[in-house]
C-alpha positions, 0 to 999 in steps of 0.5 A: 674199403674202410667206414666212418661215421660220416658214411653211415649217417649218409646211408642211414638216411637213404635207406631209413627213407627208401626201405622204412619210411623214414620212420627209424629214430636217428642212432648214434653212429661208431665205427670199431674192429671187432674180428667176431662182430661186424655189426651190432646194434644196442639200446637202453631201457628207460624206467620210468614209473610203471612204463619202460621205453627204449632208447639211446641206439646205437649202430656199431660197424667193424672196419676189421674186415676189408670189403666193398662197399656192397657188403658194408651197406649190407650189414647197415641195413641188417642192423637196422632191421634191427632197429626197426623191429625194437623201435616199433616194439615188435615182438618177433619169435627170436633175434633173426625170426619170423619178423626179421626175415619178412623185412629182410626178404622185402629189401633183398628183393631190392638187391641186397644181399642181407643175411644172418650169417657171420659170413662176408660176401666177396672176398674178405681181406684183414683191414690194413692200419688206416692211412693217418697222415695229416691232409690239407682240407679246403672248406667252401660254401657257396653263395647257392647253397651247396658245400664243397670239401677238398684235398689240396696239395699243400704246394698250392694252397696259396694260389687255389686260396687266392683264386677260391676268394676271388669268386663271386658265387664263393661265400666262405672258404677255410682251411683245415688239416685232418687225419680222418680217414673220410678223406682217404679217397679224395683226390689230392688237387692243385687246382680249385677242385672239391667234392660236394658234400651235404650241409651236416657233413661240412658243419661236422668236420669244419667244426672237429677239424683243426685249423690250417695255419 
């Protein structure tokens, strides 16, 4: 399996709310291929007069490894114990000290397998190149509400395009051609079909995807 940002930004939000409150400060989001690294996460140092704050985090995650979504997930969650522990302004005794492990014996009790080691769980495979063919993506918002993203099979854009527009709970419907890989475990339909997909998912990749002419 391979992230992508969007991934991460999903995650993030379900684990801020069920494990911190959500009370952790929204990072920037990138994903890499780091071989040593499978995760950071970094900050800048505000000056400002005679006080210093902490800001500008980022969470990094490496897509060299090739591993489930269990060990992903597990290494968000480390990173952002991290977080936690800078934004709050903890002192902790070490990088991975006392602190760090309270909450990290806290959410593995949920589950987790959060760790301080470089070691992956399961097996641990070097990524292959990423899929980098072009996708035809259908964009649909509801008339309720929902978002709805979909990979069609170009032979029939046309017909699904007659058919979407011709629904009366349908209120927009675009076309688009992406290369992200986000789109790598989409089905490819031929028939009015989609996955539902949050509000800032679609407004991310309807505005950075390219039209489909």
């Amino acid at each position: 399996m391979q992230v992508n940002v969007g991934l991460l930004e999903t995650w993030f939000a379900e684990f801020n709310a069920k494990y911190f409150n959500g009370e952790l400060p929204v990072p920037a989001f990138a994903v890499g291929n780091s071989r040593t690294r499978r995760g950071t996460m970094s900050w800048r140092i505000r000056k400002k007069w005679f006080s210093k704050t902490r800001g500008d985090y980022k969470i990094r995650i490496s897509n060299y490894f090739n591993v489930e979504e269990y060990d992903f997930k597990n290494v968000l969650l480390h990173e952002m114990i991290h977080l936690h522990i800078v934004s709050k302004g903890i002192k902790d005794s070490s990088p991975h000290g006392v602190v760090f492990h309270e909450v990290m014996r806290r959410i593995n009790a949920d589950g987790w397998k959060i760790n301080v080691s470089e070691k992956m769980s399961g097996k641990v495979e070097v990524a292959r190149r990423m899929d980098v063919r072009w996708r035809v993506i259908m964009a649909v918002a509801t008339t309720d509400g929902k978002y709805m993203l979909s990979v069609v099979n170009p032979r029939y854009v046309r017909l699904i395009d007659s058919v979407i527009k011709r629904s009366p709970n349908v209120q927009s419907c675009s076309w688009y051609i992406s290369q992200d890989n986000y789109f790598s475990s989409f089905p490819v339909v031929r028939s009015p079909k989609g996955r539902i997909v949050s509000e800032d998912i679609f407004c991310r990749f309807t505005k950075e995807m390219q039209t489909f002419q």
